[in-house]
C-alpha positions in Angstrom: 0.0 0.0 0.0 2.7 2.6 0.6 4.0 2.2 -2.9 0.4 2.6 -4.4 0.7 5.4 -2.0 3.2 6.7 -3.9 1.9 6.3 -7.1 -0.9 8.1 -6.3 1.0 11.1 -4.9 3.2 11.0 -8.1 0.1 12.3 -10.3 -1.5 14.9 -7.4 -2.5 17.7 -9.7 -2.7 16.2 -12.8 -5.3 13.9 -13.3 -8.0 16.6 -14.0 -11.0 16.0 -12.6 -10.3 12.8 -11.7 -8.8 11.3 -8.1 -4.9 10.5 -8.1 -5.0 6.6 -8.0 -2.4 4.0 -7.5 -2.5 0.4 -7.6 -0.4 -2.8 -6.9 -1.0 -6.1 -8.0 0.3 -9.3 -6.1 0.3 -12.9 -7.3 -0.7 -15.7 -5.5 2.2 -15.9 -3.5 2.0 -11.5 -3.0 4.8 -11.2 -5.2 4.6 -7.7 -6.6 3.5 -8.3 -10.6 2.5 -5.0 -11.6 1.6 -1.1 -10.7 0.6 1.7 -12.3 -1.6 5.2 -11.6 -4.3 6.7 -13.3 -2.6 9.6 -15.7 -5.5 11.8 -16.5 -8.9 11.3 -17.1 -10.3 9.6 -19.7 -7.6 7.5 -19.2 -7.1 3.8 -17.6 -7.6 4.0 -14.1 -5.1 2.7 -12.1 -6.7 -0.5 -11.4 -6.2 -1.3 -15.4 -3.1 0.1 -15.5 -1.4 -2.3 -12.9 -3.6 -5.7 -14.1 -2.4 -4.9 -18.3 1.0 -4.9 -16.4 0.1 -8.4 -14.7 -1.7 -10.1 -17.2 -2.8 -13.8 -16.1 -0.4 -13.3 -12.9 -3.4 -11.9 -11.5 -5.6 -14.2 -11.1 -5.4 -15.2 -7.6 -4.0 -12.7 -6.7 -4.3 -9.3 -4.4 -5.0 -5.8 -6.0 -4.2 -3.1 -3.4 -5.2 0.3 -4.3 -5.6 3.5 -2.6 -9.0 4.3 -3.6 -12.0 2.0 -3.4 -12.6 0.6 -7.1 -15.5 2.6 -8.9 -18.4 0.7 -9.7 -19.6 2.8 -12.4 -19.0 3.2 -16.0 -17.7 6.9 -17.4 -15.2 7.2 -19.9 -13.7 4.0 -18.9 -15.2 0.9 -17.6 -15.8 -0.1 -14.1 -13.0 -1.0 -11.9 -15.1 -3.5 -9.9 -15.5 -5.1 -13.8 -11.7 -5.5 -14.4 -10.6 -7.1 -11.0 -13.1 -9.8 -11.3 -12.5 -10.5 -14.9 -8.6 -10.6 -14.1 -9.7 -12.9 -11.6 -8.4 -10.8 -8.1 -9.1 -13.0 -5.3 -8.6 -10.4 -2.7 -8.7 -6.3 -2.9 -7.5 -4.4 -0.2 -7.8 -0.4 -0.4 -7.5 2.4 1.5 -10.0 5.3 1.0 -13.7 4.9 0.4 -14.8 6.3 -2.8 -17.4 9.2 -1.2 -19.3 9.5 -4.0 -22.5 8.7 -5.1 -22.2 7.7 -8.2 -18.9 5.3 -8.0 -19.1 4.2 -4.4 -20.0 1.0 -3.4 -17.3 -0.9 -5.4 -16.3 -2.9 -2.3 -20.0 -4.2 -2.1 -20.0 -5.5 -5.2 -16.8 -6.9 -5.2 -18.0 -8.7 -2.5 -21.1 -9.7 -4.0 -18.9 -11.4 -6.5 -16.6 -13.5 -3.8 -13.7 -11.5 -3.8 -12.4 -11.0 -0.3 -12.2 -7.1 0.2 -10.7 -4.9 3.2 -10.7 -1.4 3.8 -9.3 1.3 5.3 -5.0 0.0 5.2 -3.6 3.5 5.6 -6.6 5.5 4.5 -4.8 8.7 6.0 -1.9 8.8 3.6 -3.9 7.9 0.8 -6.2 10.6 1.3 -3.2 12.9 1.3 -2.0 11.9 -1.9 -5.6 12.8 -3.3 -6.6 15.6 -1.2 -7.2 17.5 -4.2 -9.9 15.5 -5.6 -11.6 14.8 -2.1 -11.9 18.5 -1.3 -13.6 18.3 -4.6 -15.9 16.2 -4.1 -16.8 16.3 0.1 -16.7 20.4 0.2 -17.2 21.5 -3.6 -14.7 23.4 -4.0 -10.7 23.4 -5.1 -8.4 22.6 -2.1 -6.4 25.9 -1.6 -2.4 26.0 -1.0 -1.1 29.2 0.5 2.2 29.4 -0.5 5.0 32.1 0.9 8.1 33.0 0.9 10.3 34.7 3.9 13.0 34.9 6.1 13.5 33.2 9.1 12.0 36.2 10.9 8.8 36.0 8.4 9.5 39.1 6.9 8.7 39.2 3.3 10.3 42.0 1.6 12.3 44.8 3.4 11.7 48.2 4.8 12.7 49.8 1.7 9.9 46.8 -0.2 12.7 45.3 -1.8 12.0 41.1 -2.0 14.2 39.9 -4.9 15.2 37.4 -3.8 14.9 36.3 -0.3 14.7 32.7 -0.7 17.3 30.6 -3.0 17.1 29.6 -6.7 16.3 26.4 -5.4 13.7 27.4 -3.5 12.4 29.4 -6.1 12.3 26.3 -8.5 10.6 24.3 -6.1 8.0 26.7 -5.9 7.1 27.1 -9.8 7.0 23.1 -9.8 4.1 23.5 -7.4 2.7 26.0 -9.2 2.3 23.4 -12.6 0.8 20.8 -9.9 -2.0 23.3 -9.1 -4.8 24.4 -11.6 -4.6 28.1 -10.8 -2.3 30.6 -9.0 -4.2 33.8 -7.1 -3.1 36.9 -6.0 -4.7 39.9 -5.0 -5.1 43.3 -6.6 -2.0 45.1 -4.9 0.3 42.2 -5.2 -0.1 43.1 -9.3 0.2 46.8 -8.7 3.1 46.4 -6.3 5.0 43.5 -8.1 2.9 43.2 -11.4 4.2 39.1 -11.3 3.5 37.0 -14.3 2.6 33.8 -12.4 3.8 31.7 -15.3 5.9 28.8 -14.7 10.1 29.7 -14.9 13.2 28.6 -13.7 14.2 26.0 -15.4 10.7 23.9 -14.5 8.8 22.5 -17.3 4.8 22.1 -16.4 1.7 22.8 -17.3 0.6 27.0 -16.7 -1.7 28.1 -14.3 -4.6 30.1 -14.9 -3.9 33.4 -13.2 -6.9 34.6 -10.7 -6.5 38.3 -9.7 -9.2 39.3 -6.9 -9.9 43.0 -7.3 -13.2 45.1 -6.4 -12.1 48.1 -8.8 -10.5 46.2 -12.7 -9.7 49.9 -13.8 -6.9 49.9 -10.8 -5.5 47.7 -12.1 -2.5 48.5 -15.0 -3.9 47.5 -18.2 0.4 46.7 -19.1 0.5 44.0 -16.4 2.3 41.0 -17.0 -0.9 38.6 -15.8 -2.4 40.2 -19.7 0.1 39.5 -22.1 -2.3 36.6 -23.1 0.4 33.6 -22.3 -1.9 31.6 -20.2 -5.5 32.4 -18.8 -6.3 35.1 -16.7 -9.2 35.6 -14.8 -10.8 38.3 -12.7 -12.7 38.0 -9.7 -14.7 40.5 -9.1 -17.7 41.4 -6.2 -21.0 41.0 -7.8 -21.9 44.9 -7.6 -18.6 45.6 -9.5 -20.0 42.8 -12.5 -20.9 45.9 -14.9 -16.8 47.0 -14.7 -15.0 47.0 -17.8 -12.6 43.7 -18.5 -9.3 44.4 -19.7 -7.8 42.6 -22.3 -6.2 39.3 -22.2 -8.9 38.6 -18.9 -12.1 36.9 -18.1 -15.0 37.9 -15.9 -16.1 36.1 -12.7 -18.5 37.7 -10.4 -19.2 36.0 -7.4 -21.1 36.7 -4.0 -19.5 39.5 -1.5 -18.9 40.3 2.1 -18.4 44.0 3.1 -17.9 45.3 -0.6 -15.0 42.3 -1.5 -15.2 39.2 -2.8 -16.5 36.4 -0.5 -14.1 33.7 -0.3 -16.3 30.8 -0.5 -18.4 32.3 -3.2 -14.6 32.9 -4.8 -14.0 29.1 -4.6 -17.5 27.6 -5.2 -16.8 29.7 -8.8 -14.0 28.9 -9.2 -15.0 25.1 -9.3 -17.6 25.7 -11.4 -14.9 26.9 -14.0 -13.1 23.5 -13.8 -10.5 24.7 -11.3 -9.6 21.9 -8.7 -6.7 23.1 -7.4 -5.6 27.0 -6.1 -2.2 27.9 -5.1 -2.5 31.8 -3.2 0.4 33.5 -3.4 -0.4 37.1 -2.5 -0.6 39.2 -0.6 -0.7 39.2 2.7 -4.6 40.8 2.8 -5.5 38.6 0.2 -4.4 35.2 2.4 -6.1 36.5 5.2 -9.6 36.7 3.9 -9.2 33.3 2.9 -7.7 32.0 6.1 -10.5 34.0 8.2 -13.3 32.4 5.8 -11.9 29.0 6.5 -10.6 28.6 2.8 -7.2 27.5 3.1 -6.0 23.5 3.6 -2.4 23.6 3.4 0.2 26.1 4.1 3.6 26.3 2.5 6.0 28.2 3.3 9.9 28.9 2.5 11.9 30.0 5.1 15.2 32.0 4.5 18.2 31.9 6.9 18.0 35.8 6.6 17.1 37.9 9.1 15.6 41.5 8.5 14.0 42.6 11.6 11.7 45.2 9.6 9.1 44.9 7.1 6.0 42.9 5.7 4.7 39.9 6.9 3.2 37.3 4.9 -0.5 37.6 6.6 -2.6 40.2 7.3 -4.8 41.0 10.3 -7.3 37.9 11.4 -8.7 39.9 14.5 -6.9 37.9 16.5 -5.8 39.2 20.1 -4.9 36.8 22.4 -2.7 34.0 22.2 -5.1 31.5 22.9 -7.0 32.0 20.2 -4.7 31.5 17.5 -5.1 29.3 14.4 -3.2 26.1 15.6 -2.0 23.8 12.5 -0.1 20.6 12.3 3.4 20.6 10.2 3.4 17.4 8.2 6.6 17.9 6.2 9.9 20.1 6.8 12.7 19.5 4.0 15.4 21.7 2.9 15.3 23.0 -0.2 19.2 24.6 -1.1 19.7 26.7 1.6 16.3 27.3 2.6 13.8 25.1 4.5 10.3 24.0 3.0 7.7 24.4 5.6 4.1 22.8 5.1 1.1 23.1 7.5 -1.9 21.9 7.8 -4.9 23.2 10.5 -5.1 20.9 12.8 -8.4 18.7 14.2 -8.9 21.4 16.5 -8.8 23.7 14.2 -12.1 25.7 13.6 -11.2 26.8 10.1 -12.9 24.4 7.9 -9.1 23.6 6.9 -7.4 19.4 6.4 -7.8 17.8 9.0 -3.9 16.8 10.1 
């Protein structure tokens, strides 16, 4: 299970709207005779993928996989179908399918006589698919705030000078997570004050984002600003009393539901989705994050921290109306690697945690 694990988590963010999947398949005597994860959909599913590699070693045999098998057809076939055609004598996964339509795969696996067990190391699993399972349980894409800063979480310097705090490795690492998530999103002042492209550089080869600017007032915006030069998709996300506001060009409109004059974050998400966006990577600025953070909105936090210390100037979130220690946001680190010089944070809200956020 930890290498279909590992499959899985191989394809996060590029499956489209379909779960990252990975699947082993044992012979009789649970000798490993094939893998494989589901690329993209409208493509095998794992399931396939690993019994093509098998062939008639399977039957017999185990299938472990990281998702319960679908029992529905789509594009492809159902997986229930496939194992008891290979003849699988036993599947053993690790995350119940929640949906309606595919769920129940185990049941009828069952139905057939194949011995099936749930549940082997459902919380990694779900990690490796927490894109699709935000999805699908709370309709909307999961959100990763991602930052940059030095060790004393300052983001730029008095004078606003940032380039660069963190290393070029850091730097890469960052624009690879950028082509594992459907759409970057900064705020309005991050483009005045920066005017970033949010494309993917640096030596990383990916997919490009679509760029999501949130801004109450488009005409504030510069219409020279490098998210309209018309390499990748750029949309604007405006508050519905703002929808009659002119669109500059190189941009899309998306008006959505608002809170004290500015976009509501969960209306921001829930439209987002509906415009095939699974996946949101925030990456400015620090007002922006923290009317997603407030609004429950963010599941995973990653930062990278700088051995540099400034002792002045911006930190990476804004005001939550916090006051007291005790009622701070507690989250969960799950992962701390070094990246170059620099060390790659990532946190997740912890059970406690009244957010809405992944549960750690």
């Amino acid at each position: 299970m930890r290498r279909a694990v590992e499959l899985s988590a191989g394809r996060l963010g590029l499956t489209g709207a379909n779960p990252t999947v990975g699947c082993v398949v044992l012979d009789e005597r649970l000798r490993v005779v094939g893998e494989g994860s589901h690329l993209h959909d409208g493509e095998p599913h794992a399931e396939v993928v690993a019994l093509a590699a098998a062939g008639d070693r399977a039957r017999g045999g185990t299938a472990v996989v990281t998702l319960e098998p679908c029992s529905h057809t789509g594009r492809t076939g159902p997986c229930t179908e496939a194992l008891r055609v290979a003849g699988v004598a036993r599947v053993v996964y690790a995350v119940t399918d929640p949906t309606p339509g595919a769920a129940g795969g185990g049941a009828v696996l069952g139905a057939a006589g194949v011995v099936v067990e749930g549940g082997l190391l459902a919380a990694e699993a779900a990690w490796a698919n927490r894109y699709w399972l935000a999805n699908v349980t709370r309709f909307r894409p999961w959100v990763t705030w991602k930052f940059g800063a030095t060790l004393d979480g300052r983001i730029a310097a008095a004078d606003g000078s940032s380039r660069w705090i963190t290393s070029a490795a850091a730097r890469a690492d960052a624009h690879l997570l950028r082509t594992r998530h459907d759409a970057v999103l900064v705020g309005a002042g991050t483009v005045r004050t920066d005017d970033p492209h949010l494309g993917v550089r640096h030596g990383v080869a990916g997919p490009a984002p679509v760029r999501v600017v949130v801004t109450s007032d488009p005409a504030r915006l510069p219409a020279t600003a490098k998210v309209f030069d018309g390499s990748a998709r750029t949309v604007l996300a405006l508050p519905e009393q703002a929808a009659a506001a002119a669109v500059p060009p190189g941009a899309e409109l998306l008006t959505v539901g608002s809170t004290d004059g500015q976009v509501d974050p969960r209306a921001l998400l829930s439209g987002l989705l509906d415009l095939g966006i699974r996946s949101v990577l925030v990456e400015g600025g620090p007002h922006t994050a923290a009317r997603l953070l407030a609004g429950g909105c963010v599941d995973e936090a990653v930062g990278y921290l700088a051995p540099a210390l400034l002792g002045a100037g911006p930190a990476p979130l804004g005001g939550l109306g916090i006051g007291t220690v005790g009622a701070a946001l507690r989250w969960t680190f799950p992962a701390a690697d070094p990246v170059g010089p620099d060390l790659r944070l990532s946190a997740v809200p912890s059970v406690t945690d009244a957010t809405g956020g992944w549960a750690a």
